[in-house]
N, C-alpha and C positions, 0 to 999 in steps of 0.2 A: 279564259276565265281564271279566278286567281283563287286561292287555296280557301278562302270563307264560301265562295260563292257555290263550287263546288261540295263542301261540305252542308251546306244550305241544301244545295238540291237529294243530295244524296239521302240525308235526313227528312226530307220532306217525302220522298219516293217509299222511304220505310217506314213511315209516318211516327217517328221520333219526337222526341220536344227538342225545340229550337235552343230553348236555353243553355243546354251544356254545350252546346256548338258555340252559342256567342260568348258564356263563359270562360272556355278554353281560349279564343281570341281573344277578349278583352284581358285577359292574365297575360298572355304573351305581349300586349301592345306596352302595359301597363313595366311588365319588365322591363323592354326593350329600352321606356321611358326615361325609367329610374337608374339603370346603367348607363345609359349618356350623361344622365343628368350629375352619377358618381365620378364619371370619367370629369367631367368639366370642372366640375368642384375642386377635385384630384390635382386635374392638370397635366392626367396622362394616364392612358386607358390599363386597364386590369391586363395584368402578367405582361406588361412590357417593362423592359427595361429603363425606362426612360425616367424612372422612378427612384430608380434604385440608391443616386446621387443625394437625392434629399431625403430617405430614409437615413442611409451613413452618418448624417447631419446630427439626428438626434442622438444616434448610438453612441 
């Protein structure tokens, strides 16, 4: 089982609302998203070095 399905059952056994279980998921998916999505734009993921050359550029 993988880490939502999990928190599904466990919630459901304490009879919880669903919502903040898929809330928290959907924030986490929603992040994960949008830092790919930065990195691609970028052209080179956050706190690498890889970066650093074309920063220089504008300095």
């Amino acid at each position: 089982m993988n880490e939502l399905t999990t928190e599904i059952i466990a919630a459901l056994a304490q009879k919880q609302d669903l919502d903040e279980v898929f809330r928290h998921h959907l924030e986490i998916a929603i992040n994960q998203l949008l830092q790919t999505e930065l990195a691609e734009f970028l052209g080179y993921e956050r706190y690498s070095y890889a970066g650093i050359n074309l920063l220089r550029q504008f300095i």
